[in-house]
PyMOL Python script that loads the backbone (N, CA, C, O; Angstrom):
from pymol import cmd

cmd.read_pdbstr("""\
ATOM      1  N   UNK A   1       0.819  -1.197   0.000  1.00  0.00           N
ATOM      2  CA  UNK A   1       0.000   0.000   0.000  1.00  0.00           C
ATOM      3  C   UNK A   1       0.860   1.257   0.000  1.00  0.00           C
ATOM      4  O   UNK A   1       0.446   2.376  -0.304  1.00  0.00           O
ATOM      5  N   UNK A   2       2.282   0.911   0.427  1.00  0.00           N
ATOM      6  CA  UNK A   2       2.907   2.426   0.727  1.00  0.00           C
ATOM      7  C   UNK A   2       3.053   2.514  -0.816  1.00  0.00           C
ATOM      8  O   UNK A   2       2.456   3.448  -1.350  1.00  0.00           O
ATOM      9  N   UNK A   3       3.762   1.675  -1.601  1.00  0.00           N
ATOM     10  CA  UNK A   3       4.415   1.950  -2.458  1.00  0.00           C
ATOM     11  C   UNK A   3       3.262   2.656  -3.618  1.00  0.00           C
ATOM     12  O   UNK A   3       3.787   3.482  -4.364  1.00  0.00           O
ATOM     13  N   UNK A   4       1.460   2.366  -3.884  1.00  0.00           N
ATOM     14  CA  UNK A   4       0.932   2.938  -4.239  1.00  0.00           C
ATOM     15  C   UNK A   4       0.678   4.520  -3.878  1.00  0.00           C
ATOM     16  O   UNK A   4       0.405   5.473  -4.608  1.00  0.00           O
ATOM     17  N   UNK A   5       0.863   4.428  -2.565  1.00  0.00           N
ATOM     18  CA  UNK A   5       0.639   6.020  -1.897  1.00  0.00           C
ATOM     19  C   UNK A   5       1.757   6.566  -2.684  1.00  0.00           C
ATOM     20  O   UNK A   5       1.388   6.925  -3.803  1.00  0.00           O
ATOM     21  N   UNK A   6       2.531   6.674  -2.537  1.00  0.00           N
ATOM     22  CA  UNK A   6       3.897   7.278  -2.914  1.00  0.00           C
ATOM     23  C   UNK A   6       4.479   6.990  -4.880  1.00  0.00           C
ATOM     24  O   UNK A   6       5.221   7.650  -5.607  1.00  0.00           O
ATOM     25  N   UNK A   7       3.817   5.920  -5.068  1.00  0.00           N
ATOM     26  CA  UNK A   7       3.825   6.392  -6.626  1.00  0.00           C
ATOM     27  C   UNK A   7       2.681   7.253  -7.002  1.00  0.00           C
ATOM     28  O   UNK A   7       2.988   8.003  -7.929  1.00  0.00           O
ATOM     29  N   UNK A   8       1.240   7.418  -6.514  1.00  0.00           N
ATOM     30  CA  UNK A   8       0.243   8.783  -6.625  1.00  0.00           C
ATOM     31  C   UNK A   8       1.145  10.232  -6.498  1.00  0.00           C
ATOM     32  O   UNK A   8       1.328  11.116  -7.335  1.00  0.00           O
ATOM     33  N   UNK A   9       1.678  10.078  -4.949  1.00  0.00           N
ATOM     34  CA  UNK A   9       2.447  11.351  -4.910  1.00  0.00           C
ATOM     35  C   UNK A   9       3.345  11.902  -5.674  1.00  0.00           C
ATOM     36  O   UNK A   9       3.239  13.125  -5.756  1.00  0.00           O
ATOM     37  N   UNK A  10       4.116  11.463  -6.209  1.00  0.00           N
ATOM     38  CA  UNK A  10       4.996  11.012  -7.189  1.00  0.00           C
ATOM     39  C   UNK A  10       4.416  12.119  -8.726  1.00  0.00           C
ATOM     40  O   UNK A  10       3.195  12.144  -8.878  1.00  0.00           O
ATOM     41  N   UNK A  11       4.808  12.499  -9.197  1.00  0.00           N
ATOM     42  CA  UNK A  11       4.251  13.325 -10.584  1.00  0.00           C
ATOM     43  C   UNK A  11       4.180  12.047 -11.828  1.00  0.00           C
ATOM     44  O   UNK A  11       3.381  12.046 -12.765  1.00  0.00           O
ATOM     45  N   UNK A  12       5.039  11.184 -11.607  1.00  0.00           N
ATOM     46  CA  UNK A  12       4.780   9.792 -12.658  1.00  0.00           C
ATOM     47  C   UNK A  12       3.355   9.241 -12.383  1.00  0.00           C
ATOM     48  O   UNK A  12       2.820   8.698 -13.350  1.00  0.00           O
ATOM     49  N   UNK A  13       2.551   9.301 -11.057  1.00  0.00           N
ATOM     50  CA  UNK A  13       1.432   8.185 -10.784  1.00  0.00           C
ATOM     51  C   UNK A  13       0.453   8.919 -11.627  1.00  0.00           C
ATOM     52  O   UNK A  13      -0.111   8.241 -12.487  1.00  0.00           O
ATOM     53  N   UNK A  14       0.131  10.235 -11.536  1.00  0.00           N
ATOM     54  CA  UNK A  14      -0.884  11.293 -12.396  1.00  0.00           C
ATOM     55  C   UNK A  14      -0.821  11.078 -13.703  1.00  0.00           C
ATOM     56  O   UNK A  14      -1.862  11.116 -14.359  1.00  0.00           O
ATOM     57  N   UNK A  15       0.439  10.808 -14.325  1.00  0.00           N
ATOM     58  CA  UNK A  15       0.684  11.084 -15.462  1.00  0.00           C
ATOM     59  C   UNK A  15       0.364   9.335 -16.533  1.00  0.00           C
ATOM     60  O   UNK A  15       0.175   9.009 -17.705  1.00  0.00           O
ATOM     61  N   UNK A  16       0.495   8.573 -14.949  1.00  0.00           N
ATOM     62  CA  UNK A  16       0.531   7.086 -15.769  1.00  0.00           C
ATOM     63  C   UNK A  16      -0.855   7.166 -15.731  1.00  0.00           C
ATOM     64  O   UNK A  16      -1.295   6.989 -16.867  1.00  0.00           O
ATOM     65  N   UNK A  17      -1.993   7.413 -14.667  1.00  0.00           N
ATOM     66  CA  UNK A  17      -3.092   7.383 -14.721  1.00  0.00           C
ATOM     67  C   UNK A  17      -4.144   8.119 -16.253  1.00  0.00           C
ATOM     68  O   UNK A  17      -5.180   7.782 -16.825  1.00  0.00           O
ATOM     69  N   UNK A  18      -3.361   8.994 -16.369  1.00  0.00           N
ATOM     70  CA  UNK A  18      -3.746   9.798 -17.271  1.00  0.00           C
ATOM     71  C   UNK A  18      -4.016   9.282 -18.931  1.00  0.00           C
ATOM     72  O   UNK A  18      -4.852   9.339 -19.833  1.00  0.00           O
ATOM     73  N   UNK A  19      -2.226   8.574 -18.495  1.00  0.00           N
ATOM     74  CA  UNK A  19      -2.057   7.685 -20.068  1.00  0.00           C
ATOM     75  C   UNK A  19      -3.416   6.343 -20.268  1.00  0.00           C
ATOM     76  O   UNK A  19      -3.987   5.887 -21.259  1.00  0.00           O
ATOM     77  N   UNK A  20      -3.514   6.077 -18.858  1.00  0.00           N
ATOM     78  CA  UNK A  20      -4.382   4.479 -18.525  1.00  0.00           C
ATOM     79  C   UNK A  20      -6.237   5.304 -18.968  1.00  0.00           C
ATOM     80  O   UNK A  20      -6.885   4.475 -19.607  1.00  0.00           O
ATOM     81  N   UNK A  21      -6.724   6.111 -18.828  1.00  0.00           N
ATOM     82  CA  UNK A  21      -7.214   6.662 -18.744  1.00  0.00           C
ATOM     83  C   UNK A  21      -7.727   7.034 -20.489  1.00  0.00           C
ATOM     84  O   UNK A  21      -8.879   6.721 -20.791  1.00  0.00           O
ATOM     85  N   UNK A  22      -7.166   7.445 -21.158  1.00  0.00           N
ATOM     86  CA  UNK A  22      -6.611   8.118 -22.589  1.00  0.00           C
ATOM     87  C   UNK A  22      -6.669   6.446 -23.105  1.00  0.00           C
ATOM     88  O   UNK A  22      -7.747   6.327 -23.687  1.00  0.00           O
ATOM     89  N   UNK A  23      -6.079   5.383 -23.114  1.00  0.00           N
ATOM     90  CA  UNK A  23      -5.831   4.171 -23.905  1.00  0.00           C
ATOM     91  C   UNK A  23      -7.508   3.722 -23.523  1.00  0.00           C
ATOM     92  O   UNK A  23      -8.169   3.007 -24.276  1.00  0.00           O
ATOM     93  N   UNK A  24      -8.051   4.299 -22.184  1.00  0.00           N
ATOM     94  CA  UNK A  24      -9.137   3.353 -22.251  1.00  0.00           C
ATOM     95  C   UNK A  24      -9.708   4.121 -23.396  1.00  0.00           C
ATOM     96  O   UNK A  24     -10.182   3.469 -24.326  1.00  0.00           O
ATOM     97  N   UNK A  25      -9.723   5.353 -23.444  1.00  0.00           N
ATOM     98  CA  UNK A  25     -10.979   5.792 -23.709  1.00  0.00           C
ATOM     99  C   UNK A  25     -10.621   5.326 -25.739  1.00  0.00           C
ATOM    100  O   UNK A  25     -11.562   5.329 -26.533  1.00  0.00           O
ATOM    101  N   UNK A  26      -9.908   5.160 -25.960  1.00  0.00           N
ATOM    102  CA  UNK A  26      -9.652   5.051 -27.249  1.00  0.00           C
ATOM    103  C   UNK A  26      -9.418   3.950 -27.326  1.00  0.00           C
ATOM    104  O   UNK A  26      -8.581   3.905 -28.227  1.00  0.00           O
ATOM    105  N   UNK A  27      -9.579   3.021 -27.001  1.00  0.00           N
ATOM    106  CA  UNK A  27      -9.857   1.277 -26.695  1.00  0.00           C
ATOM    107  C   UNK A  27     -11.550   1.144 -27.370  1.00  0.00           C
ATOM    108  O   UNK A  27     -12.068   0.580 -28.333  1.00  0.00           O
ATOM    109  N   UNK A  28     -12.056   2.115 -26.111  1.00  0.00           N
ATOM    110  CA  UNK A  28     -13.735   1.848 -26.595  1.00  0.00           C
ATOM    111  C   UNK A  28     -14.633   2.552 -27.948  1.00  0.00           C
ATOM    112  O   UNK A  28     -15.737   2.330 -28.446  1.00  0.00           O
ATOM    113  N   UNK A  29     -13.239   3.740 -28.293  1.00  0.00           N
ATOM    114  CA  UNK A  29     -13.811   3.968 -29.468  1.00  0.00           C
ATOM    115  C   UNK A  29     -13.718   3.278 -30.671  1.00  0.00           C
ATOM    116  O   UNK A  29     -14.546   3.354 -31.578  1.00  0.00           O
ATOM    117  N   UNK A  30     -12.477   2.454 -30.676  1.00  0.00           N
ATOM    118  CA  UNK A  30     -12.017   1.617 -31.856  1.00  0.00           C
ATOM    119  C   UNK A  30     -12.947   0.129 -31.363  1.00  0.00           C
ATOM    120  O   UNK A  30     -13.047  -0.599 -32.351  1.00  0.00           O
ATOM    121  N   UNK A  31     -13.464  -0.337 -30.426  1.00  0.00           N
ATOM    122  CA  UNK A  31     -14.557  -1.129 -29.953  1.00  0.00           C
ATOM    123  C   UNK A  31     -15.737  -1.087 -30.871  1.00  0.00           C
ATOM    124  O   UNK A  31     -16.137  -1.843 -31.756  1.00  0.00           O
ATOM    125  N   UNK A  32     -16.276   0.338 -30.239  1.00  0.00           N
ATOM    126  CA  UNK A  32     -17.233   0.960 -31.023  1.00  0.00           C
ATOM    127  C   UNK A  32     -17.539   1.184 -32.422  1.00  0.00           C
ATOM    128  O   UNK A  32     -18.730   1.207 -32.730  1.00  0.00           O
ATOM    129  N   UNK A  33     -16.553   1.372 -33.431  1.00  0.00           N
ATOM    130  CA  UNK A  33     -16.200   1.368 -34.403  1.00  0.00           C
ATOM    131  C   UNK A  33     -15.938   0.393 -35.328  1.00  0.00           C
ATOM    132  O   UNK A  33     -16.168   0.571 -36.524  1.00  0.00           O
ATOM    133  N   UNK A  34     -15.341  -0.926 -34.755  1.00  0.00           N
ATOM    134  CA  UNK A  34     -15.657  -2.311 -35.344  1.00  0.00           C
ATOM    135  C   UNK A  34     -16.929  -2.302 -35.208  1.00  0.00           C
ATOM    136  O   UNK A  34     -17.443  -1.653 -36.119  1.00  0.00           O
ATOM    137  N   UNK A  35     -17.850  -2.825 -34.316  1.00  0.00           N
ATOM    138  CA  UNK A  35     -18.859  -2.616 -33.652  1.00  0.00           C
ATOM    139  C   UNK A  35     -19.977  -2.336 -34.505  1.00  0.00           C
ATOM    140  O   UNK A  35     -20.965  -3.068 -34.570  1.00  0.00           O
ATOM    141  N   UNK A  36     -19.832  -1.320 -35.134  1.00  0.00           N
ATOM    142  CA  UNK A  36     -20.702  -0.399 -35.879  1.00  0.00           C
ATOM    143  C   UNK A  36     -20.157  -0.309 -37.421  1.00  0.00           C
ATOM    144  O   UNK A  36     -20.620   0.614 -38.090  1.00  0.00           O
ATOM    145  N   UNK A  37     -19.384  -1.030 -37.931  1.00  0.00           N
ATOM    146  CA  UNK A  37     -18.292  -1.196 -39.516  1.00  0.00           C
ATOM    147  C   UNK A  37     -19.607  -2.800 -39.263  1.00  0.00           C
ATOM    148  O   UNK A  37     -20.814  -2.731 -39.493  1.00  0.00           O
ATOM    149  N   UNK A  38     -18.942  -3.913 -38.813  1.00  0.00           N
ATOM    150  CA  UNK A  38     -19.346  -5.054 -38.829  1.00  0.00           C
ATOM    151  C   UNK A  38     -20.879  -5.224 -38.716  1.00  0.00           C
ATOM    152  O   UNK A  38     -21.117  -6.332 -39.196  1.00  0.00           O
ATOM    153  N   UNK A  39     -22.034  -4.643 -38.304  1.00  0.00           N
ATOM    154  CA  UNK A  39     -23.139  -4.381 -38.436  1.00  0.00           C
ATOM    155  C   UNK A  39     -23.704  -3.678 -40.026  1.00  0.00           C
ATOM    156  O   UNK A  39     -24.648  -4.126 -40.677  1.00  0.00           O
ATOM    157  N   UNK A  40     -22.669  -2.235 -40.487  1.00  0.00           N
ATOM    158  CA  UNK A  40     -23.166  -2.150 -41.645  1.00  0.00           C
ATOM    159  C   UNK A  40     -22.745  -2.908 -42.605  1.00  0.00           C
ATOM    160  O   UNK A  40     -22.999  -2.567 -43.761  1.00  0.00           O
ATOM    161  N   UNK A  41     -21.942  -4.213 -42.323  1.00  0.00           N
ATOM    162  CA  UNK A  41     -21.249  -4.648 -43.311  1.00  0.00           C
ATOM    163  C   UNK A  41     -21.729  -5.733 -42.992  1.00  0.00           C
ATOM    164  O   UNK A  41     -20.814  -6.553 -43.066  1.00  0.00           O
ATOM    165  N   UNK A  42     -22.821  -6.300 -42.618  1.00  0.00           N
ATOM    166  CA  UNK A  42     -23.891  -7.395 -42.385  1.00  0.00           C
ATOM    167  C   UNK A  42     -25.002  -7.157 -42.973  1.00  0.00           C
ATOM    168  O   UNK A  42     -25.512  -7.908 -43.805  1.00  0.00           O
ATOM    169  N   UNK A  43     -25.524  -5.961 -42.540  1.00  0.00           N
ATOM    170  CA  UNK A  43     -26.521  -5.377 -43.179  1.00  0.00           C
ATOM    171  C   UNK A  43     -26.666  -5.074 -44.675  1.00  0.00           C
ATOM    172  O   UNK A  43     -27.766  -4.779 -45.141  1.00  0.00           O
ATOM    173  N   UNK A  44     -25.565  -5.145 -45.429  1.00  0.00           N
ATOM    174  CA  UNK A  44     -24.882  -4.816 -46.542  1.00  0.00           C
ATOM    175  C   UNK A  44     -25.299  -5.659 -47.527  1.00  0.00           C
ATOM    176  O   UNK A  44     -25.981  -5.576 -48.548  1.00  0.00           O
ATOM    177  N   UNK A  45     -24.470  -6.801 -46.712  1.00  0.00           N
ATOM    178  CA  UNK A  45     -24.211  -8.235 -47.267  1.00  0.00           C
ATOM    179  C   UNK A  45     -25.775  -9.045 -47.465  1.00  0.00           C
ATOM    180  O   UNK A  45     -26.052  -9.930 -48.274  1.00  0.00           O
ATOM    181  N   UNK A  46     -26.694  -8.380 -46.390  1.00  0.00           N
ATOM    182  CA  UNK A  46     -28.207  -9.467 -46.144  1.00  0.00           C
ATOM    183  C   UNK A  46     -28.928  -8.325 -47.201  1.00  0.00           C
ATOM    184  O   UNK A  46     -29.994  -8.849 -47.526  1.00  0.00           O
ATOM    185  N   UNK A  47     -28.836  -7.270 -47.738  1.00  0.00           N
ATOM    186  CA  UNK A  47     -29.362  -6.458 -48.739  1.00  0.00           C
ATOM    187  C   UNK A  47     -29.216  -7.511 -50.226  1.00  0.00           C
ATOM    188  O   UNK A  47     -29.995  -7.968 -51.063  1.00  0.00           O
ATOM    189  N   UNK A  48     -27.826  -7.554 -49.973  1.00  0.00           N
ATOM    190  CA  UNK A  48     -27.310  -8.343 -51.007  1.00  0.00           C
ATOM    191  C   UNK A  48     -27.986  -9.341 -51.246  1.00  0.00           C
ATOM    192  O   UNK A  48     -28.727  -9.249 -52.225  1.00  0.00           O
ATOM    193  N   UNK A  49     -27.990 -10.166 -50.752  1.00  0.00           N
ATOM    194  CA  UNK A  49     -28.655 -11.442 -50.634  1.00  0.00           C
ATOM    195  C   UNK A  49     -29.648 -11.503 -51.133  1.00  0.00           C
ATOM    196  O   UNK A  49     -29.976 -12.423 -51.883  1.00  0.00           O
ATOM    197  N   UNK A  50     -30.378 -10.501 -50.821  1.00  0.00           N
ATOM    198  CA  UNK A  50     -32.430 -10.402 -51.108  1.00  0.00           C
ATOM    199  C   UNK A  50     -32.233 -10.368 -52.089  1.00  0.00           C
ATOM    200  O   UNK A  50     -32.597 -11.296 -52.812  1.00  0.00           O
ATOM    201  N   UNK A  51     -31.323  -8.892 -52.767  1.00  0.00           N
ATOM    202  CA  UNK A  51     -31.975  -8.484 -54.223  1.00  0.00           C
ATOM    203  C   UNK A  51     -31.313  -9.747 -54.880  1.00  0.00           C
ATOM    204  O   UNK A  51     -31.734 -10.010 -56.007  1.00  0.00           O
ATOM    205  N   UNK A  52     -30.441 -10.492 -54.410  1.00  0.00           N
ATOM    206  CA  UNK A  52     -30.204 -11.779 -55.426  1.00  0.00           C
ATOM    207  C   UNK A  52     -31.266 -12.646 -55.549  1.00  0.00           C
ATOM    208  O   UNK A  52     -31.531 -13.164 -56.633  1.00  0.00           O
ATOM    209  N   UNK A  53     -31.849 -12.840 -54.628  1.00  0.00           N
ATOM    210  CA  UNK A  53     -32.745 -13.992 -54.622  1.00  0.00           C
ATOM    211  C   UNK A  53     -34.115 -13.421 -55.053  1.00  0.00           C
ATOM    212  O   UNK A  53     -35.040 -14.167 -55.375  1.00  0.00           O
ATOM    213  N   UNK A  54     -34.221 -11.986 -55.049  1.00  0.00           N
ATOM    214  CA  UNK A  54     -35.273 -11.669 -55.512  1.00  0.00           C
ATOM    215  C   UNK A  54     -35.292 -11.254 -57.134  1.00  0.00           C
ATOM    216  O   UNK A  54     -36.246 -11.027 -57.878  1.00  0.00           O
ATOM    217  N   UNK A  55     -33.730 -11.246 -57.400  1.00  0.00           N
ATOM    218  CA  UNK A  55     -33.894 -10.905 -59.112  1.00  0.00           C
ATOM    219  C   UNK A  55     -33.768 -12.680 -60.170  1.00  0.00           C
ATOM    220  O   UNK A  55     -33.895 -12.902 -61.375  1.00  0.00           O
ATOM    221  N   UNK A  56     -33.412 -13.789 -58.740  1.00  0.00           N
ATOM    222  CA  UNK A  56     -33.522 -15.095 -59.484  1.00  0.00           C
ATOM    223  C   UNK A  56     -35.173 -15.778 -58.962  1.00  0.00           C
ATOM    224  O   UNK A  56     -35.605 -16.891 -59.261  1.00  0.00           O
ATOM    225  N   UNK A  57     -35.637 -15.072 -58.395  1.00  0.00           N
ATOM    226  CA  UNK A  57     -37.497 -15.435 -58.502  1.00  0.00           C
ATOM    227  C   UNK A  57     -37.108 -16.319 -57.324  1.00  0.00           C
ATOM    228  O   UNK A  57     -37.204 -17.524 -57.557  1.00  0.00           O
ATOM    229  N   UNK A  58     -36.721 -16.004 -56.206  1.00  0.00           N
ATOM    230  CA  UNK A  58     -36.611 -17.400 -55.251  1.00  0.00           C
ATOM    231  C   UNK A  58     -37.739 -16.620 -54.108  1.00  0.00           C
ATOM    232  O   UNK A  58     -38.087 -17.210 -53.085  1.00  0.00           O
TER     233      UNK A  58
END
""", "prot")
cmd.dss("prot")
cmd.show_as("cartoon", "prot")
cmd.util.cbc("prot")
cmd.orient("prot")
């Protein structure tokens, strides 16, 4: 426990937090972003599909 107290105090503990902080948040945007690519690119693909099967009379 000391050694957490004293890496906070420390100007490195702020700064690592900061970085940890920053990677999350751009973790969940590139999350988000597959996320939302792979949905329109399902949606895409099942468009596809119909007008095939609907221009071979199925």
């Amino acid at each position: 426990m000391q050694w957490i107290s004293n890496f906070l105090r420390e100007e490195d503990g702020p700064t690592a937090v900061e970085y940890a902080v920053m990677l999350a948040m751009i973790i969940m945007v590139c999350i988000a972003g597959v996320v939302l690519i792979g949905q329109a690119a399902n949606d895409s693909i099942t468009d596809s599909g119909n007008k095939l099967n609907t221009a071979m009379g199925r």
